[in-house]
C-alpha positions in Angstrom: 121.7 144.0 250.3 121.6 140.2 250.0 119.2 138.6 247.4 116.7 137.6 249.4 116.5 141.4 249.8 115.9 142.1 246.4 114.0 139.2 245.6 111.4 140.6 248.5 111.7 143.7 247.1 110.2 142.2 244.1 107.2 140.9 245.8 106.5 144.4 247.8 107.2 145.8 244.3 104.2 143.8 242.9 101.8 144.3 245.7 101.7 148.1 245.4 101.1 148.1 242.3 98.2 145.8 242.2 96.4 147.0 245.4 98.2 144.3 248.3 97.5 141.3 246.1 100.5 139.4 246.2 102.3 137.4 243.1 100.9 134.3 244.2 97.9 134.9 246.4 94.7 133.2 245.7 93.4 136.6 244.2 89.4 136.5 243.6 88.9 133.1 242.5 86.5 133.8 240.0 88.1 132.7 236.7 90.0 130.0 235.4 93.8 128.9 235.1 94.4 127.0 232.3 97.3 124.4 231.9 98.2 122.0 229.4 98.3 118.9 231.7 94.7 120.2 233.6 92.2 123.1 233.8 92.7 124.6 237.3 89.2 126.0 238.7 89.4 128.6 240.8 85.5 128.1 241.6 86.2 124.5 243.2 87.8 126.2 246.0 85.2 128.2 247.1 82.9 125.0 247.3 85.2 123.7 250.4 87.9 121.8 249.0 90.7 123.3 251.1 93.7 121.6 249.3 92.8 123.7 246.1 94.0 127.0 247.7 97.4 125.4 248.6 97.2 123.7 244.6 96.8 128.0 244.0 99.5 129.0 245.3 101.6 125.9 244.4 100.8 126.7 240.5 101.5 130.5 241.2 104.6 129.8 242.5 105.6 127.0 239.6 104.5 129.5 237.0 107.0 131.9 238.6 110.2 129.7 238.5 109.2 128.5 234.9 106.5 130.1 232.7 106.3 133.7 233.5 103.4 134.0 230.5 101.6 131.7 232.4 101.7 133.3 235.6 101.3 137.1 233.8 98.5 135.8 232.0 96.4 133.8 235.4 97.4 137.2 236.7 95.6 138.8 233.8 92.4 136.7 233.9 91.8 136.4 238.0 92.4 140.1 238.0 90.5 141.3 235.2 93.6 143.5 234.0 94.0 144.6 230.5 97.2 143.0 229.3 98.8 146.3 229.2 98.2 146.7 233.2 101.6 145.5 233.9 103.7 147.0 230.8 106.8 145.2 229.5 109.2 147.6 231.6 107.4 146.4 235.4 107.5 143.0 233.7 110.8 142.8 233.0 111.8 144.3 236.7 109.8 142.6 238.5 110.9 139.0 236.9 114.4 140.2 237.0 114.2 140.7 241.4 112.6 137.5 241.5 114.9 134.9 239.8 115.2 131.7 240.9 118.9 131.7 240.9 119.8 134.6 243.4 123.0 135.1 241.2 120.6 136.3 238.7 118.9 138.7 240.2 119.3 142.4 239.8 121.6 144.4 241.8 120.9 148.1 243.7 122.7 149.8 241.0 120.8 147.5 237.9 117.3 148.7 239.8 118.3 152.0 239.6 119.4 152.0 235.9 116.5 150.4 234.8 113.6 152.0 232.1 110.6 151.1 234.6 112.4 152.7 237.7 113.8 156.1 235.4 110.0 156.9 234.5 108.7 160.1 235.2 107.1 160.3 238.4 104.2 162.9 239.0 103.6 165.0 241.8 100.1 165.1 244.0 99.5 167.8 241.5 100.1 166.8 238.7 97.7 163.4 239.1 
């Protein structure tokens, strides 16, 4: 697999788990993103101003290649997940198959070895 595998991999990864939304979609625009430099209103863009889904997505994107807090917490607000939705061990995956630097991100046999991918998985009977 080449990274651009895995780091898609890492998107598909996030969109099952949080119902098709992906990483940096503009979700349900019905909370707030703050930033130091600006407060980012998700509310403006349902009022027509077309360039502020493309800011979205823009920020989303940003907050991947530099701030993941930033971009787990907007995730956290705009989705109105409990902090704990995600758990360190999906955090950690998921921001390890998305790295910026494709050098950097995990290998087939890293995936496999990792905590979040070893969990327990239940059968149909058991949920």
């Amino acid at each position: 697999l080449y990274a651009c595998d895995i780091y898609s991999m890492g998107i598909i990864l996030f969109a099952l788990k949080n119902e098709g939304i992906l990483p940096y979609n503009e979700m349900n625009r019905k909370a707030k993103i703050e930033d130091t430099e600006e407060e980012f209103d998700i509310e403006k863009m349902d009022k027509g101003m077309a360039s502020s889904g493309d800011k979205f997505v823009q920020k989303m994107e940003e907050y991947m290649k530099t701030d993941m807090e930033k971009f787990w917490k907007a995730h956290r607000i705009l989705q109105l997940r409990p902090s704990s939705f995600w758990g360190d061990d999906f955090k950690n995956l998921f921001e390890r198959l998305v790295a910026e630097n494709p050098c950097d991100r995990m290998t087939i046999e890293d995936i496999k070895s990792h905590p979040w991918y070893k969990k327990k998985v239940y059968s149909d009977k058991e949920l």
